[in-house]
N, C-alpha and C positions, 0 to 999 in steps of 0.2 A: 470584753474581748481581751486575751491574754494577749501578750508581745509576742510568745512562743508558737503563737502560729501562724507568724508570717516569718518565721526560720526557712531555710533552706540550703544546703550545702553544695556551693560553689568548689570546681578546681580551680587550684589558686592560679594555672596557667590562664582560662580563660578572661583573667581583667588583664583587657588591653593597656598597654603602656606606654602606646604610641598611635598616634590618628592616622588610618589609611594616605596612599599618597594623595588619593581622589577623593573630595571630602564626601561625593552621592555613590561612592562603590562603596560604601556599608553594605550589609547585610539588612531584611526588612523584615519581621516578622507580623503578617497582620491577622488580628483576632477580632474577630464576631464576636462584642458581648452578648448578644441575643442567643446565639447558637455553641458560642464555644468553637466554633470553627478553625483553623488555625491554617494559613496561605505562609509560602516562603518567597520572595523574591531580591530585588535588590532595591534598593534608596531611590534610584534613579529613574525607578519607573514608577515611583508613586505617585505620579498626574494624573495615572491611568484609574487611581483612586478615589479622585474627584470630580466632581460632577458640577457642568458650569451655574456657578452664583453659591457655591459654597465660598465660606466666611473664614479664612484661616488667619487665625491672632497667631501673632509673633512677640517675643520680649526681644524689645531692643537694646537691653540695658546693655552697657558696656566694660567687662572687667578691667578693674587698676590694679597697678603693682601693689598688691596690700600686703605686702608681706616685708616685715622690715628686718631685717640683722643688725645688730649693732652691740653696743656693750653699756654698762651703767656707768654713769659719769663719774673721772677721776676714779677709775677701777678696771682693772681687765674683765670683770665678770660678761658673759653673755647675757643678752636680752633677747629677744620675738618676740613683734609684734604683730597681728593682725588684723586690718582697718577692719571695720563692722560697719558702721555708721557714724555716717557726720552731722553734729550736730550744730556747727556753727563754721566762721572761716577758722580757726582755732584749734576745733575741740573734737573731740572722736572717740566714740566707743572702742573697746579694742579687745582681745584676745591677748592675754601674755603667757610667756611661756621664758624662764620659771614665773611661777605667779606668789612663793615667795619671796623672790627678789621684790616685785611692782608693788610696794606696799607706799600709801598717801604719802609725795612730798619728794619721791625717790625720783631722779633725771636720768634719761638715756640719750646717748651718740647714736646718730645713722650718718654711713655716707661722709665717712668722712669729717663730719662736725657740719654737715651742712643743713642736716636735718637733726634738731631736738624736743625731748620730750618729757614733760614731768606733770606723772599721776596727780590726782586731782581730788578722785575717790574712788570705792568701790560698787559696782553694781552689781543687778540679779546677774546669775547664774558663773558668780566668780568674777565676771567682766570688768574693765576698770574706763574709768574717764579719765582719757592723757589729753594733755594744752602742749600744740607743735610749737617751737620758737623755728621759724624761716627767714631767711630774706630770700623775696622775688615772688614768684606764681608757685601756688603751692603744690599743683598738680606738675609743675615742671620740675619742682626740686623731685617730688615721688618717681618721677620716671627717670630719673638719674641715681636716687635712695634706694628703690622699690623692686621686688622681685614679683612674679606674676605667682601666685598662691596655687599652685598647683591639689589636689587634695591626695591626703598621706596616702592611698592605695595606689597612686602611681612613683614610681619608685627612679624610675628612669631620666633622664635630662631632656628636657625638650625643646629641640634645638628650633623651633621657627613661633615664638610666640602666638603669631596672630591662628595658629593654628587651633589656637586656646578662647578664640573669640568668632563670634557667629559673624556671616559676610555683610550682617545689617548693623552690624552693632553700634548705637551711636551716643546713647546719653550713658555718661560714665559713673562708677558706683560701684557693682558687683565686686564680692570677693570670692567668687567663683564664677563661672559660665552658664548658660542654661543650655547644657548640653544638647538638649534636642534637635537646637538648631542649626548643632555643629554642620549637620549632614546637608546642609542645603546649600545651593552654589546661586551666582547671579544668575546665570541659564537656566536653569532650575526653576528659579523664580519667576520670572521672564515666562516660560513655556506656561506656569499655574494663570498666568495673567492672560495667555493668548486665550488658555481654556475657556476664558470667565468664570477665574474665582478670584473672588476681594481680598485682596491683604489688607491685613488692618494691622498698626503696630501699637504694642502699649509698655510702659516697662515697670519692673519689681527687680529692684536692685539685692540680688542674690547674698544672703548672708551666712551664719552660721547655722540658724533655726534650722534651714532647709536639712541642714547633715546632721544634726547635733541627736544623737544616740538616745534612743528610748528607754528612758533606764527602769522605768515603773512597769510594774508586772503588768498591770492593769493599761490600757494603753490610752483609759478615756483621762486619766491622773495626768496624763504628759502636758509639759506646759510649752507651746512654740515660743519661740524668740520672733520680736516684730520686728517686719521688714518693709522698707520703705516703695510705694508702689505709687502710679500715674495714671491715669486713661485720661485721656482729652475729650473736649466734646461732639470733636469727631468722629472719634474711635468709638466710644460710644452710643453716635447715633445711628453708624454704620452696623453696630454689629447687633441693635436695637429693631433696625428696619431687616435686619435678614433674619432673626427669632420672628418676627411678626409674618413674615412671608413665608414661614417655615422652608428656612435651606439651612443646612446643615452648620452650626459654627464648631469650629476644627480650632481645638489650641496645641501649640505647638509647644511643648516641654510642660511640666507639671506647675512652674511658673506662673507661663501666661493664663493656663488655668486657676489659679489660684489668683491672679486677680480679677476675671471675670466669674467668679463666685465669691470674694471679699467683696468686689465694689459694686454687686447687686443688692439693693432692696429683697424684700420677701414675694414679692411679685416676678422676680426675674429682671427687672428694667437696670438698665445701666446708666450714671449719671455722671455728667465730668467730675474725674475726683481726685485728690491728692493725699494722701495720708501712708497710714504705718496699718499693717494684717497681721494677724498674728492666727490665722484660721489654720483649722488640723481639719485634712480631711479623711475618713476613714469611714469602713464599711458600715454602711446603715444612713449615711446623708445621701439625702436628696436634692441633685443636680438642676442648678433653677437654668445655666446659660450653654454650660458647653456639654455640646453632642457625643464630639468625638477625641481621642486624645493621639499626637507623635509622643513618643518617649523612648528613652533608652530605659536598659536592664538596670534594677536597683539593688543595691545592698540589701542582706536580709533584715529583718526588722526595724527597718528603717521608715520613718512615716511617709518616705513616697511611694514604698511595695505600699504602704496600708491606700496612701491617695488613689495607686489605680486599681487596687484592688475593690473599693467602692466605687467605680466609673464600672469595671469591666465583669466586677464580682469574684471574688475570691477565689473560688476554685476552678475555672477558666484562667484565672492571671496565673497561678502555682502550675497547672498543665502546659501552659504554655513556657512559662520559665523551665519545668522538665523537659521540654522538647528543645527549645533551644542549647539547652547543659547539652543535651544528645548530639544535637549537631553542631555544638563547638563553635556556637555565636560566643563575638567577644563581648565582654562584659564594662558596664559602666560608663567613667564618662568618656573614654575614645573610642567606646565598642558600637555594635549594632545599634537597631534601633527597633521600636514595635510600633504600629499603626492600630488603635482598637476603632472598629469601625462598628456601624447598626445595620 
């Protein structure tokens, strides 16, 4: 399957650049994969969606200021940094930019001299391993070093941080948001619970893999970057007994779906687990856990058009991204949102 056919030409007006005031006045688009059907409504009335004892998994994972400014030590040059993954209290995979300044052995300033850091080696896909020198908690120093990593298509300042984090968000990690759940409010959630439907929470600490550009023609050649993920054995047995009872499990961003199909068996069954996924999903795999998917509108050729394009099928997800370009949904991660339902 080529890359060139999950193209699609976006106005550059429609990627939003700023989150609605109200986080459920989004826009809704919901799609029948069975049928291709295609419903408009708003965010706020997607209860109306669910049907009591459906299963909807949430990522709770919690974005940090992963994005560092500073300069190379004893030199005005600039640095960026972007945390990936921690590998220790120490050590961090990272993104750097330039990346031939971060060559082994090289030290950088953040914040003042409060936060430093000096490369270690290099890894796949250009990545480097930097060792912090702190004094204190090192998640205290980052939120006084740290900028919240906003992603390059949003151009504009954003002035209320937590705007950038979902209303559940609690175990910390992400270098980005799982957008889907921007749109949910505690009311929101509250009203899915009166209905009788289970939340279940699990988290995949959001990294670069998830964005990082399809560069091979061919799209089965692409290789994910691994991202660190959680289910507990609750979460697990919960969403365990409602596959078994056949009621619907709902993941809510292309995330949470992506860890309830990494951290299933070949059977479908879910087991408490902790580790690193590095799973591509794209059209032609077969779905062992989740039903149904929330998502927002994706970049073109990007492996999350390909992820729901295999959930909702191909040319249902292209018709429905035409109809939205029509009706001037916004785009991405402050934009609308789509519900694929069966």
């Amino acid at each position: 399957m080529r890359k060139s056919e999950f193209y699609y030409e976006l106005p550059q007006e429609l990627i939003a650049q700023h989150p609605l005031g109200k986080r459920d006045s989004s826009r809704l688009l919901v799609l029948d994969k069975n049928n291709g059907e295609i419903r408009h409504t708003l965010f706020s009335n997607i209860t109306g969606l669910f049907n009591k004892g459906d299963c909807l998994v949430l990522n709770e994972t919690k974005v940090i200021p992963a994005r560092l400014l500073g300069h190379v030590e004893n030199s005005t040059g600039k640095m960026e940094l972007l945390l990936l993954k921690r590998i220790n209290d120490t050590d961090w995979e990272v993104l750097t930019r330039p990346g031939k300044k971060a060559l082994p052995g090289k030290r950088f300033v953040f914040g003042n001299g409060i936060l430093k850091a000096q490369v270690l080696n290099v890894v796949d896909f250009g990545n480097r391993i930097v060792r912090f020198e702190y004094d204190g908690i090192f998640e205290e120093i980052l939120d006084k070093a740290g900028l919240v990593p906003l992603p390059p298509y949003i151009t504009e300042k954003l002035d209320d941080n937590s705007r950038y984090q979902t209303v559940y968000a609690k175990s910390s990690g992400s270098s980005a948001a799982p957008t889907a759940g921007l749109h949910f409010t505690d009311d929101l959630l509250k009203e899915l619970e009166r209905k009788g439907v289970e939340i279940v929470k699990v988290t995949l600490h959001v990294g670069i893999g998830t964005f990082r550009p399809v560069k091979t023609d061919n799209i089965e050649d692409h290789i994910m970057h691994t991202e660190h993920y959680e289910i507990s054995r609750e979460a697990a047995d919960l969403i365990n007994k409602a596959k078994h009872e056949g009621r619907k499990v709902i993941a809510c961003g292309t995330t949470s779906l992506r860890v309830l199909e990494g951290a299933s068996d070949d059977k479908g069954i879910l087991h408490e687990k902790k580790g690193e996924t590095d799973i591509f999903i794209y059209p032609g795999y077969k779905f062992k856990v989740a039903d149904r998917l929330i998502t927002n509108f994706h970049l073109p050729e990007s492996t999350l058009i390909m992820l729901v394009s295999a959930l909702a099928g191909k040319d249902n997800v292209f018709r429905a991204y035409t109809e939205a370009i029509k009706m001037r949904y916004r785009f991405f991660s402050f934009g609308d949102a789509m519900f694929i339902i069966d």
